[in-house]
N, C-alpha and C positions, 0 to 999 in steps of 0.2 A: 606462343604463336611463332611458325618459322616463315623465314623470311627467303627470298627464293636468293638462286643463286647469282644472278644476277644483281641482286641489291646489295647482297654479303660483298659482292665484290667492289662495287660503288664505294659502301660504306669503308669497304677498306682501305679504297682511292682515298675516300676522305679524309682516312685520318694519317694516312701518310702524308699527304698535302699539307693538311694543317703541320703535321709535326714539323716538316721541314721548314717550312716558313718561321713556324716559333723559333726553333733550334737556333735557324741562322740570324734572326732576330736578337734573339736573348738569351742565346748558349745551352747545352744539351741540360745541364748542370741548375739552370733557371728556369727550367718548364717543368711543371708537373702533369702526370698523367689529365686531371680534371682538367686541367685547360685546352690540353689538345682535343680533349672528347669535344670540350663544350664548343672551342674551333670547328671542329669541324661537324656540327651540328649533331652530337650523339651522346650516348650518357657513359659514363665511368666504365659501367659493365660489358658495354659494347666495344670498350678497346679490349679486353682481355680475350675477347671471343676471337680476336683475332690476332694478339700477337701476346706471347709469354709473357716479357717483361718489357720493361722501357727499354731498355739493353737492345734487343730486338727488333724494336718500333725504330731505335736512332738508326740502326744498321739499314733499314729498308728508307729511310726518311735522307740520311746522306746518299745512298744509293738514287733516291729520284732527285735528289740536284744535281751529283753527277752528270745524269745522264741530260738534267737540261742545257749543262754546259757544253755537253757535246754537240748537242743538237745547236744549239747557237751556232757552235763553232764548225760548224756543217750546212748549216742554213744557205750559204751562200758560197759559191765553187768559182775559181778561175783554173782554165784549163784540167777540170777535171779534182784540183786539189781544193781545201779549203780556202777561202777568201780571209787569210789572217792579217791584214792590214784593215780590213772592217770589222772583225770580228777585236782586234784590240782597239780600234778607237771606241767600240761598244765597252769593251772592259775596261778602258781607264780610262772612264769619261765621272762627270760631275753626278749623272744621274746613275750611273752603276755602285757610286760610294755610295748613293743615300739612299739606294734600295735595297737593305741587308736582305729582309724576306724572299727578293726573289733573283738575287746574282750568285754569283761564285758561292758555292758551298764553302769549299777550300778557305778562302780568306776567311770567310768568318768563324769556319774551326780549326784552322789552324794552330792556335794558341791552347788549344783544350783536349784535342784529337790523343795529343801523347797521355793524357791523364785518364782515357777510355781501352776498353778493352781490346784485345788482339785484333779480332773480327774488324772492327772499324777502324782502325789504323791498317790493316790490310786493304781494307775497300780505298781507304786516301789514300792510300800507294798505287794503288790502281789507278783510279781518277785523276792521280796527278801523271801515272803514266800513258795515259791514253793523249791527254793535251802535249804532252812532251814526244810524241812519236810523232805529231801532225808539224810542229815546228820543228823538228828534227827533218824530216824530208824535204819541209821546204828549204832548212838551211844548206841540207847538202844540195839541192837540185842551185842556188846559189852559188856555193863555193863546196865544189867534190872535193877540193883539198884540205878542210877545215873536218876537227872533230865534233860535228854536227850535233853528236847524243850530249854530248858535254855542253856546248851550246846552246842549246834547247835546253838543257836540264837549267842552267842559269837565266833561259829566257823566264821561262814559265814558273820558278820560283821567285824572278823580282818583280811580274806581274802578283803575284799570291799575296807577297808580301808588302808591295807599293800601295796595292789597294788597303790592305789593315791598316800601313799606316799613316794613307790620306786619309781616312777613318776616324782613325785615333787624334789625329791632328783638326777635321772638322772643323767641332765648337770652340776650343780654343783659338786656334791659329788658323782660318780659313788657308789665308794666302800661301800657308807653307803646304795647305794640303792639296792646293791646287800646282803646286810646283811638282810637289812629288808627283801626280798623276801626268802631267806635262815631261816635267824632265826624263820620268821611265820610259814616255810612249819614245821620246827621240830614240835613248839607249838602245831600244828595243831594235827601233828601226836599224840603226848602226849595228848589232848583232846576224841582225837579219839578214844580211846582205854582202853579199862578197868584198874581202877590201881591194884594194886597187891594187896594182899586179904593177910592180918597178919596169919600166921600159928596158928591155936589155941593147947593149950599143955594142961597135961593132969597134 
């Protein structure tokens, strides 16, 4: 029996949805195909119908968290640019570390991403460069005299990495993981922002 085109395409929503969720969950490397199916409400058969191999399913499944992170990080605009003083208290906050399923792709493949294929290490280059151009403009629109790509490049790699490891700190060490998320936001801030400018005297 076929299924129109419109359902094929549903169904296919679904099971990238589901994938991504698993993935960022419990790692590309710890989901099998049967669990994403049964995710996302469909059987074994129905994932191949639509994508080759899991290889291909991860590439489409990191590709829609990307793009949820963007949309976050778009969600809300001052003057035009993105609202990145909400958009990081949203990322390194207590409820963004304890919802792997549905934050930052990035941190939660971070650690794994180098052990995958071209394809998806390309796409995390992307997606990490998309977030680094948006903090990059604000930091030159801040300090024109600062190299801004360098700076954003450090911003956006110690949010990646602060969040994995309030993360990892969690269940053992609450308080150190709440520090890390605490102390990065300040740093963050202090990157963000033009430094003071020496009065010059006469």
């Amino acid at each position: 029996m076929r299924i129109s085109k419109e359902k094929a395409a549903d169904n296919r929503a679904a099971l990238i949805r589901a994938a991504s969720k698993l993935f960022r969950e419990r790692g590309i490397d710890g989901v099998g195909v049967a669990e994403i199916s049964k995710e996302a409400g469909l059987t074994h058969g129905a994932l191949y119908a639509h994508f080759r191999s899991k290889e291909e399913l991860a590439l489409e499944a990191l590709s829609y968290g990307l793009d949820q992170a963007n949309s976050r990080m778009y969600s809300g605009t001052v003057d035009g640019m993105p609202d990145l003083a909400r958009f990081l208290d949203r990322y390194l906050s207590l409820e963004s570390r304890d919802d792997f399923g549905n934050r930052c792709a990035m941190a939660a493949s971070a650690s794994e991403i180098g052990r995958q294929d071209k394809a998806l290490s390309a796409r995390f280059a992307e997606g990490y460069m998309v977030m680094v151009r948006a903090f990059e403009r604000q930091i030159a629109q801040n300090d024109p005299d600062s190299d801004a790509l360098a700076r954003a490049m450090v911003v956006v790699s110690t949010m990646i990495g602060s969040l994995a490891v309030a993360r990892g700190a969690a269940k053992g060490n609450p308080a150190v993981s709440e520090q890390v998320l605490q102390a990065t936001r300040q740093l963050v801030d202090e990157l963000m922002r033009a430094p003071a400018r020496a009065s010059v005297t006469s």
